[in-house]
C-alpha positions as CSV (number, residue, x, y, z in Angstrom):
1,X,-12.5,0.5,-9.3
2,X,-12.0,0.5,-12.9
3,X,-14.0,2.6,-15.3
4,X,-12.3,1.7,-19.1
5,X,-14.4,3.2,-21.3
6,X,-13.8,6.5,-23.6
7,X,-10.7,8.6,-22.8
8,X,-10.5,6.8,-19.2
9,X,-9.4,3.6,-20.7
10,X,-6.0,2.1,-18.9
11,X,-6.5,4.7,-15.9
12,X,-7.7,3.8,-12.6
13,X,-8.8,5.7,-9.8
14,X,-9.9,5.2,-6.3
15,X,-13.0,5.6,-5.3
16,X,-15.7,4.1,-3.2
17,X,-15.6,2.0,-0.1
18,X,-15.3,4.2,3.6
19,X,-13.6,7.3,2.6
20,X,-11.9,8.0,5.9
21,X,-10.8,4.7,6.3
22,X,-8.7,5.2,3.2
23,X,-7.9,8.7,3.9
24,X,-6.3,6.9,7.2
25,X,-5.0,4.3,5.8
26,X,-2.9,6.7,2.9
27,X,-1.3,8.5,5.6
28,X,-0.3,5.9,7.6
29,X,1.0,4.3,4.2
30,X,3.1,7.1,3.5
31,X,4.8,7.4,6.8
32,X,5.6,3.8,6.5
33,X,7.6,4.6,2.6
34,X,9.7,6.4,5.2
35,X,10.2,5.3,8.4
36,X,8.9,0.9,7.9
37,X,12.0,-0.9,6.6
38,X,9.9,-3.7,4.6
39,X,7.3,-1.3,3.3
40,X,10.1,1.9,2.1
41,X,11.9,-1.4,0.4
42,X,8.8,-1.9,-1.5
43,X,8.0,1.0,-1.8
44,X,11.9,2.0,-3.2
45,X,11.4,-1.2,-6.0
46,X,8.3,-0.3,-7.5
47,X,9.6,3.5,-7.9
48,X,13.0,1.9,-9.6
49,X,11.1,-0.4,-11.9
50,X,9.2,2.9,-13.1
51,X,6.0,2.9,-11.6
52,X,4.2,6.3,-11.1
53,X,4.5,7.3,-7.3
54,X,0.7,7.6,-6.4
55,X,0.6,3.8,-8.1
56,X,3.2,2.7,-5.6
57,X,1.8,4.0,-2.5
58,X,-1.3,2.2,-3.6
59,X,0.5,-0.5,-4.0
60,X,2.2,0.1,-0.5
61,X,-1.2,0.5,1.1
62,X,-2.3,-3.1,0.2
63,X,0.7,-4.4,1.5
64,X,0.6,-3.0,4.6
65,X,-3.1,-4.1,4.9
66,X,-2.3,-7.7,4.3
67,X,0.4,-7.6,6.5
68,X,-1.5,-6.2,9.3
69,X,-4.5,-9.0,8.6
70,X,-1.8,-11.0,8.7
71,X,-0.8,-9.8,12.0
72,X,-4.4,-10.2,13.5
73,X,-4.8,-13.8,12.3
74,X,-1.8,-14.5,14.0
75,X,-2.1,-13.1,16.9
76,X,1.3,-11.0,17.2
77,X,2.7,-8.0,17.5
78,X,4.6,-5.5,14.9
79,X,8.6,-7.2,15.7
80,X,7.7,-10.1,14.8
81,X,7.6,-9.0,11.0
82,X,11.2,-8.1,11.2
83,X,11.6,-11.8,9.7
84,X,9.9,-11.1,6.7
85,X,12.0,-10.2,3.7
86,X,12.7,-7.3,2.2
């Protein structure tokens, strides 16, 4: 959510929606910088084009969450996305 007014213009934060949803969702975010091939890629791009780190995972975290609803409306399993690029 955005909140630009006063010193806190250009900043965002997270906030709101199911807290330990996203507290699960972070963690499972950052393993996958490290050990998912497609999401450490993108992860690994945005940190070379100078993004801020915390910006990048968040980044990294909406990937993976429309790759896995992606997943669900398809009906298949994790090695299938092998196929997608990097």
């Amino acid at each position: 959510m955005n909140r630009d007014s006063g010193r806190f213009q250009g900043r965002r934060s997270i906030f709101g929606g199911r807290a330990y949803l996203r507290s699960v969702l972070y963690m499972a975010t950052l393993i996958a910088t490290r050990h998912n091939p497609i999401i450490e890629a993108f992860y690994q791009r945005l940190l070379n084009a100078g993004k801020c780190k915390k910006v990048a995972l968040t980044a990294c975290m909406r990937k993976l969450v429309t790759i896995l609803n992606a997943m669900v409306r398809d009906q298949c399993t994790w090695e299938a996305q092998k196929a997608l690029p990097k």
